[in-house]
KOLGU-613434 format. One record per residue (C-alpha): x, y, z; residue in three letters. Coordinates in steps of 0.02 Angstrom, whole numbers, padded with zeros to 5 digits, always signed. Layout:
<recs>
XYZala;...
</recs>
This chain:
<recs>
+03734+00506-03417unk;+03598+00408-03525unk;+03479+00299-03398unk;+03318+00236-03401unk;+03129+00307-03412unk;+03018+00299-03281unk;+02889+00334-03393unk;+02912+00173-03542unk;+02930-00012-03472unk;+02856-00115-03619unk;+02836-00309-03577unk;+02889-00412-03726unk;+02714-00472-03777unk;+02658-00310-03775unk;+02812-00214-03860unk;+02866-00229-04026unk;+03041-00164-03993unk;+03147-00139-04150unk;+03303-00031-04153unk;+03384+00103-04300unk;+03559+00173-04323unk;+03617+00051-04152unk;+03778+00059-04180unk;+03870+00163-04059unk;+03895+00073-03886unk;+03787+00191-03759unk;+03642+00195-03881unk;+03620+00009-03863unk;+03653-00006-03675unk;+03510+00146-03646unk;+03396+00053-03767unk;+03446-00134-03681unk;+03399-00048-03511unk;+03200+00023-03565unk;+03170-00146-03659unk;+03200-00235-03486unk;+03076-00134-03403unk;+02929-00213-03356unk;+02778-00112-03362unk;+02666-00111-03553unk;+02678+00008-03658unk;+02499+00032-03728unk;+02365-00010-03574unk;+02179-00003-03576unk;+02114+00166-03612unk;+02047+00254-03445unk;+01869+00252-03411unk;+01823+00437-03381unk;+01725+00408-03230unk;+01905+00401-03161unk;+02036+00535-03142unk;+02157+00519-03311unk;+02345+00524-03267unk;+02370+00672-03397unk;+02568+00628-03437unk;+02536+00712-03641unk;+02413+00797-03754unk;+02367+00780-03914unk;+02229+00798-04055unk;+02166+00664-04159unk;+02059+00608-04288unk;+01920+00474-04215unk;+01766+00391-04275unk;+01648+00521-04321unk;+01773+00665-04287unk;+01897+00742-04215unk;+01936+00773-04009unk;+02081+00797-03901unk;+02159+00663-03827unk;+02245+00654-03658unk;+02394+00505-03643unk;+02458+00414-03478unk;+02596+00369-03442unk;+02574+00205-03492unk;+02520+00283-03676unk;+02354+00238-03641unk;+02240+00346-03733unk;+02077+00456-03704unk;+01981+00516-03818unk;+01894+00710-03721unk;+01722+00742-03825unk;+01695+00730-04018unk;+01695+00895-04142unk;+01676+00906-04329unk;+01822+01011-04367unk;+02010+00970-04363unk;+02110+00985-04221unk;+02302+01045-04240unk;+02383+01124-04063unk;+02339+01073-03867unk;+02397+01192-03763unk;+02393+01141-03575unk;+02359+01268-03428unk;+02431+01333-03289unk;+02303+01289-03171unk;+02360+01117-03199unk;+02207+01029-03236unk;+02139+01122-03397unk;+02196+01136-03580unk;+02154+01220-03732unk;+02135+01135-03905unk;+02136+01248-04076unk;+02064+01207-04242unk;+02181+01233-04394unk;+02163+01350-04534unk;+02007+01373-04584unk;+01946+01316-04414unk;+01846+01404-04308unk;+01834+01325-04143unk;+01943+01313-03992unk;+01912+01185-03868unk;+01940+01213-03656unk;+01931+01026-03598unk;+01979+00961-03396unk;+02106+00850-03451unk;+02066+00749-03270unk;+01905+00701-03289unk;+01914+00717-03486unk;+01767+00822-03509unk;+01728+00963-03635unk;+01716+01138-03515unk;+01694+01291-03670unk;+01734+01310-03819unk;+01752+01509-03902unk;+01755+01560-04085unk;+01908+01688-04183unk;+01872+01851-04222unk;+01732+01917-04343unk;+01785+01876-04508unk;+01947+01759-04442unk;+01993+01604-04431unk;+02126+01518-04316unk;+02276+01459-04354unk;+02293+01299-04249unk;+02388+01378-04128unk;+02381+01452-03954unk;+02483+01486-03790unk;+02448+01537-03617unk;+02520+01666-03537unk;+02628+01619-03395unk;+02511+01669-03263unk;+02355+01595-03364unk;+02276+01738-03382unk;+02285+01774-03530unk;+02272+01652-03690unk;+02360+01713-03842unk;+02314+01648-04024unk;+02353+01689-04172unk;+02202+01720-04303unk;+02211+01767-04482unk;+02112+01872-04598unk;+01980+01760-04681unk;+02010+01874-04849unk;+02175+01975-04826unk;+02291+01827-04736unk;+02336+01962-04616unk;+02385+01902-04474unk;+02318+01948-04283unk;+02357+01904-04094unk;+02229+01891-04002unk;+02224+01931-03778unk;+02101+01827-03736unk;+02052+01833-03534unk;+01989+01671-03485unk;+01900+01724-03323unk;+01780+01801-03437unk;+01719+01655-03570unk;+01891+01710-03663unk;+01840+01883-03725unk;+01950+01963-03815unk;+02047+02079-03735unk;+02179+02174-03856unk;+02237+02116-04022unk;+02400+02167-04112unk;+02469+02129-04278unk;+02569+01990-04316unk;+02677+02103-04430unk;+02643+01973-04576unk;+02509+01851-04687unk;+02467+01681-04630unk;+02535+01685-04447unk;+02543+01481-04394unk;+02630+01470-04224unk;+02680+01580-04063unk;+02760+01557-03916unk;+02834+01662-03770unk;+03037+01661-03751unk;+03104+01763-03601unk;+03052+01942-03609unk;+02998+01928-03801unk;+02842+01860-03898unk;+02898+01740-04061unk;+02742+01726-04203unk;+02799+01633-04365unk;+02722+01716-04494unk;+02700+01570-04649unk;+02650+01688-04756unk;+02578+01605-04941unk;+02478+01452-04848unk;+02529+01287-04973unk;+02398+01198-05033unk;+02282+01344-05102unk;+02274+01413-05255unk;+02396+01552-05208unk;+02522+01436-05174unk;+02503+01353-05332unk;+02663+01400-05424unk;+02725+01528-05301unk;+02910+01556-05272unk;+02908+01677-05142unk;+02798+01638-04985unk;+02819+01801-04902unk;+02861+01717-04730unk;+02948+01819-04570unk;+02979+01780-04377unk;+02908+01939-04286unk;+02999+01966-04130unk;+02866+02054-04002unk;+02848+02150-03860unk;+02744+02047-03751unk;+02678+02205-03648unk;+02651+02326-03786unk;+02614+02226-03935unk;+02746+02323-04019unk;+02869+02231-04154unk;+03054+02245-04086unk;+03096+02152-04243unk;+03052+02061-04416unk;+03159+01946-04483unk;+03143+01840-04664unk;+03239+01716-04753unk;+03358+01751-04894unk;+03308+01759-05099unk;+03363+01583-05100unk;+03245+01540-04961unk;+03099+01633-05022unk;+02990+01498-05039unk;+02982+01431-04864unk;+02851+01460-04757unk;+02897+01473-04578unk;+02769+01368-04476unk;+02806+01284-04323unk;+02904+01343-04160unk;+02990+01270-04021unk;+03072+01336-03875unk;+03211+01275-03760unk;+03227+01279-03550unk;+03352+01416-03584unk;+03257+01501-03718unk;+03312+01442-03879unk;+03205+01454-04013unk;+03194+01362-04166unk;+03080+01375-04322unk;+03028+01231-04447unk;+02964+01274-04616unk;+02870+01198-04759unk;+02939+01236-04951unk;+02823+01295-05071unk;+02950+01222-05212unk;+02951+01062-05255unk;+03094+01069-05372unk;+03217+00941-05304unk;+03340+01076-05215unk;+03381+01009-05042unk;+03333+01194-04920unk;+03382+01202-04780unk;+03192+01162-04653unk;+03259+01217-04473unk;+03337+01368-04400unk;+03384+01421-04236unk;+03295+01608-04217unk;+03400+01737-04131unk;+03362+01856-04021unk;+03339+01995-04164unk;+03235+01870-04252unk;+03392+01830-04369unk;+03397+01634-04438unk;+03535+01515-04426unk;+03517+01357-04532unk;+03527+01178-04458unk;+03640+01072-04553unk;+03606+00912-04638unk;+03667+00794-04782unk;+03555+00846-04931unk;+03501+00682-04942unk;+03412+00721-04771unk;+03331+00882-04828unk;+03268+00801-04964unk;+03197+00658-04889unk;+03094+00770-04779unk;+03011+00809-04955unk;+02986+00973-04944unk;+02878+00966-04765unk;+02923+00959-04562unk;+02755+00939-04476unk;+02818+00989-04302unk;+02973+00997-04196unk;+03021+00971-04013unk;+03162+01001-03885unk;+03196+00856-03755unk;+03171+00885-03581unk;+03364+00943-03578unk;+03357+01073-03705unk;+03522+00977-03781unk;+03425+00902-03923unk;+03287+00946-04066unk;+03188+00827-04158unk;+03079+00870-04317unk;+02938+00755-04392unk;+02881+00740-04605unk;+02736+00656-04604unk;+02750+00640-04797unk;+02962+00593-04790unk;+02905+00470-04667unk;+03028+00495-04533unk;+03103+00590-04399unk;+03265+00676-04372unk;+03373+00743-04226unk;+03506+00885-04221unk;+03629+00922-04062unk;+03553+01119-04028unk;+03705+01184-04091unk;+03611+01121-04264unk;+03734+00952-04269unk;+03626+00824-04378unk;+03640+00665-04284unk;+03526+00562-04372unk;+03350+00520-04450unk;+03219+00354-04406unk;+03059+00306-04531unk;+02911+00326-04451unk;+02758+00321-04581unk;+02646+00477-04551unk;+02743+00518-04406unk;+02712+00700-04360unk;+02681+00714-04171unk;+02824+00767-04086unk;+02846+00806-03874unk;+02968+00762-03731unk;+02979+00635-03606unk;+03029+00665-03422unk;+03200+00606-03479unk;+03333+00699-03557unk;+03373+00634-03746unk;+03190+00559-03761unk;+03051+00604-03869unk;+02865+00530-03886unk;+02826+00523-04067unk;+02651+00491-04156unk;+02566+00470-04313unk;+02422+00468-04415unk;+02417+00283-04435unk;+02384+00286-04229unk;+02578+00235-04208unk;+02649+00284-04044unk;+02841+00279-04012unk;+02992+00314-03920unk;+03132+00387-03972unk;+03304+00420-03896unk;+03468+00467-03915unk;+03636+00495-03843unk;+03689+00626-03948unk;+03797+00545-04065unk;+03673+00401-04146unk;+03458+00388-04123unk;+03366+00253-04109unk;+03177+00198-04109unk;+03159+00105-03923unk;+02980+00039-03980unk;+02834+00054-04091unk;+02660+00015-04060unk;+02504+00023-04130unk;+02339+00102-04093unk;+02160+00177-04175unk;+02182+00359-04167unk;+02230+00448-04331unk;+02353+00577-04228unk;+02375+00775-04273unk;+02528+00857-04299unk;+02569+00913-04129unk;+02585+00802-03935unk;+02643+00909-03787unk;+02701+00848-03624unk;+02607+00930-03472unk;+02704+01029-03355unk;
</recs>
């Protein structure tokens, strides 16, 4: 049953609550109930003499740079150091405290900030003659940190061991089993990497029709590929970027086409356990919408629900797991993407600094409230453990 956050109680001067697709009964009474609640939804940003209340992460684009950013539960935001290059993934620790923000392709830097007392603790480099991909994951004891880094010349793709009780040295490396790895993740006993292959926007993409994508299915022990999985010859020209894993460990891949010929593909798929892909289904009008592009996707707290971001369609949409569409909201630049506490919640943000709440019952979605901030946001918010 649908009830109310604990985390989002906007007051009406400082909420500017406006509701999509309200049509069904329950969506209206859940969204009725958060707009009652009385706390605001954007507060003063911490001062970092104090302790943040770390609630999510995310990168951004600030004055003079870029930096991670920790939000409260409020959505107050704080901005942890300043760096020159772009900021895509924050990946929070184990230990609770820590996190780890990666620079996107053809970044270099990775960032260990105390997401507490919002200071900047390291910061390590890829591999000789790599560059990361924006991505990173822990291991599930923290002891390891796992990126993936690719080939500054070749596009080959490599994960990287790092051990961070030793300034992140690497440890062991094995191939991603493709070109232009993006994003990784653990699912029960098995390592996911999505290699992208051809990466758009460079002058190898520029009139390709196959982008050489895969999902490598590895053994998180040996480094050995169990499996290697690509999309049909009328799929060809997706790359395979951005991962997401369920409670029950579900995964599902987003992808970016290298086409921009009108033809509504198919951008999510549920990745099986032998790395096969099952398409999510949606209206074509949908697909196309997305224009070409999902930025990043999310499950809700419950695992019952996945939402996926364009930044350049300008919205968001939602699918039951099973790969149900339910529906789509506009959300200009919206790309960020992470759960709430809440089951059938998400946090959404954009480039434009918009912050927003999103929820749904299953059968309809709706946009709780919008507000507005400084921060140009990245693709990617997470919610901390």
């Amino acid at each position: 049953m649908l009830k109310p956050s604990d985390t989002f109680r906007p007051t009406e001067k400082d909420t500017a609550m406006r509701l999509s697709d309200l049509s069904r009964r329950s969506l209206l009474a859940r969204l009725g109930g958060l707009a009652l609640a009385p706390r605001a939804l954007l507060g003063a940003a911490h001062a970092q003499d104090h302790a943040l209340d770390a609630e999510w992460l995310a990168t951004a684009g600030v004055e003079g740079g870029f930096a991670p950013v920790v939000l409260a539960p409020d959505y107050a935001a704080t901005q942890v150091g300043l760096g020159t290059q772009r900021l895509h993934w924050v990946e929070p620790a184990p230990d609770g405290r820590s996190a780890i923000a990666v620079a996107r392709r053809p970044g270099t830097t990775a960032i260990l900030f105390d997401r507490i007392n919002g200071t900047v603790t390291a910061t390590f480099e890829p591999g000789e003659g790599r560059v990361f991909s924006g991505h990173g994951r822990f291991s599930d004891d923290g002891r390891r940190f796992l990126a993936v880094e690719i080939d500054r010349i070749s596009g080959q793709g490599t994960v990287t061991l790092r051990d961070p009780a030793a300034g992140f040295a690497i440890r062991t490396e094995w191939a991603s089993s493709g070109i232009g790895p993006h994003d990784l993740l653990r699912a029960g006993d098995a390592l996911v990497v999505a290699n992208g292959g051809v990466e758009p926007h460079t002058p190898e993409a520029l009139g390709a029709e196959v982008a050489g994508a895969s999902i490598a299915v590895i053994d998180p022990a040996s480094g050995e590929t169990r499996a290697l999985a690509q999309l049909g010859a009328d799929l060809e020209s997706l790359s395979l970027r951005h991962l997401a894993v369920a409670v029950d460990g579900l995964v599902v891949v987003a992808a970016q086409d290298l086409l921009n010929d009108g033809l509504a593909r198919p951008l999510l798929y549920a990745v099986q356990p032998e790395g096969a892909l099952r398409a999510f289904d949606a209206p074509d009008a949908e697909w196309r919408g997305l224009r070409t592009y999902i930025g990043s996707v999310a499950f809700d707290a419950s695992g019952a629900y996945v939402a996926a971001a364009s930044p350049r369609g300008n919205r968001v949409c939602l699918w039951q797991r099973d790969g149900r569409f339910i529906g789509s909201v506009p959300m200009v630049d919206g790309c960020g993407l992470a759960a709430t506490r809440e089951a059938g919640q998400f946090l959404a943000t954009s480039g434009l600094g918009e912050i927003a709440l999103m929820v749904t019952d299953g059968e309809g979605v709706g946009v709780a409230a919008r507000k507005s901030g400084s921060l140009r946001f990245d693709n990617h918010a997470v919610l901390v453990p």
